[in-house]
N, C-alpha and C positions, 0 to 999 in steps of 0.2 A: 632027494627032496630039495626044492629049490629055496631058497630063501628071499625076504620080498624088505625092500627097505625102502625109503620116504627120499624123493630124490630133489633136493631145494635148491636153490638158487640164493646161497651163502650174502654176496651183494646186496641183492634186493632185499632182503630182510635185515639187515644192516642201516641203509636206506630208510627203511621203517622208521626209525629210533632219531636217525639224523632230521626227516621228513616231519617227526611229531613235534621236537625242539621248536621247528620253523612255526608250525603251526598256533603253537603256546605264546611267541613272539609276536605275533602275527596279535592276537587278542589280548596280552597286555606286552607291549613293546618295549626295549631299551628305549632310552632317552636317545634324542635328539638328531643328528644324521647315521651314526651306527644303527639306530633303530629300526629306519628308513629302511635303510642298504639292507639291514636284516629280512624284512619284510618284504621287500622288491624278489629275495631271492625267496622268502618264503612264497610268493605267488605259486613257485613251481610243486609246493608239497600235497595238496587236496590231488589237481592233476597227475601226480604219480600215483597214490592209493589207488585213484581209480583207473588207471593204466596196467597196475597190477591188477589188480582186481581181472579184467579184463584179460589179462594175460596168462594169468594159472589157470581161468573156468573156459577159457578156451582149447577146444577138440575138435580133427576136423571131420570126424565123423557127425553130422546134423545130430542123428536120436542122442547121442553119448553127451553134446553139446547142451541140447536143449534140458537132458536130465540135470545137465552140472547149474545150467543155468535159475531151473526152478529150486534147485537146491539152495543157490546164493538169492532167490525174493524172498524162501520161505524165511530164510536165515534176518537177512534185511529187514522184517517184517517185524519179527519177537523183538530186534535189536529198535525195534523205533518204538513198540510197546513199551516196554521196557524202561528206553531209556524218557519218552514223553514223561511214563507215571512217576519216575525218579525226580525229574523237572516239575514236573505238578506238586511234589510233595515239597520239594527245595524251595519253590518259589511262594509257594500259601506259605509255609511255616519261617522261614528266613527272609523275605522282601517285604508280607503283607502279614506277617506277626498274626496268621489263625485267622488274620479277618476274609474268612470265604466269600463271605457277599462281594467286598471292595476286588478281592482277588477275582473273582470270577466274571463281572463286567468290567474290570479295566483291564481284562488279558484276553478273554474270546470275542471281542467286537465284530463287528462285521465286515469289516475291512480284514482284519486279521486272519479269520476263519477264511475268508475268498484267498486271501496270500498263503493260506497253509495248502488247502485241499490246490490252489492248481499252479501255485513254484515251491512247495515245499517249505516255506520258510515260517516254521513255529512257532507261535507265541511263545515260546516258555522258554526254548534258549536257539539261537539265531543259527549256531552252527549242526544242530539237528538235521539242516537242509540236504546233508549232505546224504542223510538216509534215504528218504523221501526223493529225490533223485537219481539214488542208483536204482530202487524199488522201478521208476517210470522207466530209466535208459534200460535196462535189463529186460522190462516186460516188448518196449520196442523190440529190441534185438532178439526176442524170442518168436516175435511176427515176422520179421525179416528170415529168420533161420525156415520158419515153416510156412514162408512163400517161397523159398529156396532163390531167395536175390541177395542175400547175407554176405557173400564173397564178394560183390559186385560193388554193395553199399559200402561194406568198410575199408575197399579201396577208395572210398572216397569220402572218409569220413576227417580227412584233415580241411575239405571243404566247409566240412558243418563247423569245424571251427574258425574258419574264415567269417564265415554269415555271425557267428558270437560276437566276433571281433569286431564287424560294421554296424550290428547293432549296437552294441557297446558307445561305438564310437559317431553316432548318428544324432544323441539327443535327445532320441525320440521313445526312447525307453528304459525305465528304471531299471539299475544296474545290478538289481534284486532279479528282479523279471527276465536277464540276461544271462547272469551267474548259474541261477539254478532251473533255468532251465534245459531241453534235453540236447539245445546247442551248445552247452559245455559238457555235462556231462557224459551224453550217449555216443560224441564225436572220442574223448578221452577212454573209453571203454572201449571201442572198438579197436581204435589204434594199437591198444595194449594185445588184440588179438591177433591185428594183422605182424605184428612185432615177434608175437609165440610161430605164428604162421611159417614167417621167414626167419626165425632165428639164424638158420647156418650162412643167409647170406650177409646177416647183417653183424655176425661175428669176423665176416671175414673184409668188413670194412677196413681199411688200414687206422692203426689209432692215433697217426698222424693227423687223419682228417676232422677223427669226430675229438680229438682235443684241439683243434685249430677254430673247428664249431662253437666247441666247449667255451671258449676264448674271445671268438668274437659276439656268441651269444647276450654272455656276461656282461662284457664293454659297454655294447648296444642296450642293455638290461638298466645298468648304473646311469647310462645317459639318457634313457627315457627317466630318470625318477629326476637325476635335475634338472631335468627341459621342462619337465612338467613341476617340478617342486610338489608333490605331491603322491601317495600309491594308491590312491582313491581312484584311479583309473585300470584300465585296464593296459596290460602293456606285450606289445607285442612282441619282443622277444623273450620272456620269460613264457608265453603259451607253446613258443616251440622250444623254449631250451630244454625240457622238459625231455621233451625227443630224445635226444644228443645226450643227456645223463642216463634216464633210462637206457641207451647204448650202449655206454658206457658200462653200464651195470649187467645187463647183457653178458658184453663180452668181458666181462673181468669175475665171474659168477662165485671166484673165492676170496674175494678181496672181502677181507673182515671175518674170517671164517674161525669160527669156535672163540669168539670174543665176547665178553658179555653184550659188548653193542648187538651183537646179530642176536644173541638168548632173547635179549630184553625186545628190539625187532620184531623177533618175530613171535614169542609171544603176548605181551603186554598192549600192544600200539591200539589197537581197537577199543579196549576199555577205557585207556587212557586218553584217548579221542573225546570219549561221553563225556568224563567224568571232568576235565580238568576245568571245564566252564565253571561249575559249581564253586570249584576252589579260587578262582578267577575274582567270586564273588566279593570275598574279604578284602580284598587289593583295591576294587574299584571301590568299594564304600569307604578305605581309608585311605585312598589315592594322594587326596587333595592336602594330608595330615602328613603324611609317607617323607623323609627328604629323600635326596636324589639317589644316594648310595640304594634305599631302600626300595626306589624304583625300578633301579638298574639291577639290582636283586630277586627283582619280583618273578619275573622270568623264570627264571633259573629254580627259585622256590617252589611256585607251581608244577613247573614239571617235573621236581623230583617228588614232592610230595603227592603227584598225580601214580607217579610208576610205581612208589611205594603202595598206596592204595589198590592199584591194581595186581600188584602181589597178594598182596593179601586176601583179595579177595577169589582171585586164581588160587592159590594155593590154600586159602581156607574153604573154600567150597559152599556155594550157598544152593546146592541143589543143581536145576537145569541152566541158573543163569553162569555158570564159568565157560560151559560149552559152547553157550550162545555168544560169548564175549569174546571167546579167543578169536584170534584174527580169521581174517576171511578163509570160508569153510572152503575155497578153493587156494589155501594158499602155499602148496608145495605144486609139485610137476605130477604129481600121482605116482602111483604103484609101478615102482620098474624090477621087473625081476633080475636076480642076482643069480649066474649059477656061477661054477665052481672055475671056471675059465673067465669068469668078466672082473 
């Protein structure tokens, strides 16, 4: 009788944990140019999740593909349920102190409602987007797979991140309307496919090169933040450096392996995704009161008190929602058999 074990990718879910820090940074910052520089490299963290993402729910079998794929909308779907009514509730009772009426015309407006249903960007907490995104890139990519031009498109889908990056950088279009739509996202999903696709050629990259990438990506990274003095842009070597550490991660599939960084990776990162906005909350209402030590604290407090929560709520069990929260329902290699010779 054979035995059947869970075959992961140690790195990437390691990655997880480093990626979500970034993320926390990202919406309340260290102070002043560390902040920055933190932030410039956090660009690269939304685009790995969904790289992954893209990388485990890929199969190159079309039916097995497209099953794994409605598995990750259905999932996407409860996860923006979910976490909207969380945000409905956080935001009536903690911003607007139960006053429903005030809450509910100065949050669904009309502009608001047009910016949710067609870039995903929610009234109720900004970083939501990122559901409502995978939700549209995914339903693409399940059109593409069953017009059978899917292998065709995602060879070419470091293109659609090119057209991001023009529009982005054109003027001509709010950088809302850019971000979340399915030229960042549906380009980043794919990628993380074509990546699964070619794994063995791309472990056998030498790692002189892709740390020579690693290196010059970076430089080019720090030097767009002070050309520009600003991260409010969009910057073009952190869209691909993203490549080059995913690689990286790739080919080094045990680095971090049985550490709590990869436990807490790869279980916790999804919840704590939702949830650390919320706690974000108290920071930004006493920001201005905060001194510096407390700022440059802040960071660092959110996101433990984020992981903590999602312990707890993982391991206390609130019904159907721990399943739905644990990371993405494609996030090992699947079922590899094990027999007694491997």
């Amino acid at each position: 009788m054979e035995n059947k074990t869970i075959s992961r990718i140690h790195s990437i879910d390691a990655w997880r944990f480093i990626a979500m820090f970034f993320v926390v940074a990202i919406h309340l910052p260290f102070l002043e140019t560390k902040g920055q520089i933190v932030i410039t490299f956090g660009k690269t963290a939304v685009p790995f999740f969904i790289m992954a993402s893209g990388y485990f729910c890929f199969r190159k079998d079309d039916n097995d593909f497209t099953k794994r794929l409605f598995r990750q909308i259905n999932k996407f779907i409860w996860i923006s349920i979910i976490s909207t009514l969380f945000y409905f509730i956080v935001n009536s009772v903690i911003i607007y102190k139960c006053n429903f009426t005030k809450f509910i015309a100065e949050t669904f407006t009309r502009s608001s409602v047009k910016s949710w249903i067609l870039v995903n960007e929610s009234p109720l907490a900004g970083h939501l987007w990122f559901l409502g995104s995978m939700i549209y890139a995914m339903t693409i990519v399940v059109i593409f797979v069953k017009l059978k031009i899917f292998k065709y498109v995602s060879l070419a889908s470091p293109l659609f991140s090119l057209v991001y990056i023009l529009m982005a950088y054109s003027g001509k279009f709010s950088f809302i309307y850019c971000r979340n739509s399915i030229f960042c996202t549906m380009p980043y999903f794919m990628v993380g496919c074509v990546f699964r696709k070619y794994e063995n050629r791309i472990k056998k990259v030498p790692s002189f090169i892709l740390f020579v990438f690693l290196l010059i990506l970076s430089s080019t990274a720090i030097a767009e933040f002070f050309h520009y003095k600003s991260t409010g842009v969009v910057f073009i070597s952190t869209e691909f450096l993203v490549y080059v550490i995913f690689a990286l991660l790739i080919k080094y599939p045990d680095f971090a392996k049985n550490t709590p960084v990869e436990f807490l990776g790869r279980r916790d990162t999804l919840f704590t995704y939702i949830v650390h906005f919320s706690i974000c909350y108290y920071f930004w209402f006493r920001y201005d009161s905060l001194s510096n030590t407390e700022r440059n604290l802040a960071p660092v407090i959110v996101f433990v008190l984020s992981y903590c929560l999602s312990e707890v709520f993982l391991v206390g069990g609130l019904g159907v929602c721990p399943r739905v929260f644990k990371n993405c329902p494609c996030d090992s290699l699947g079922k590899k058999k094990k027999g007694p010779n491997n």
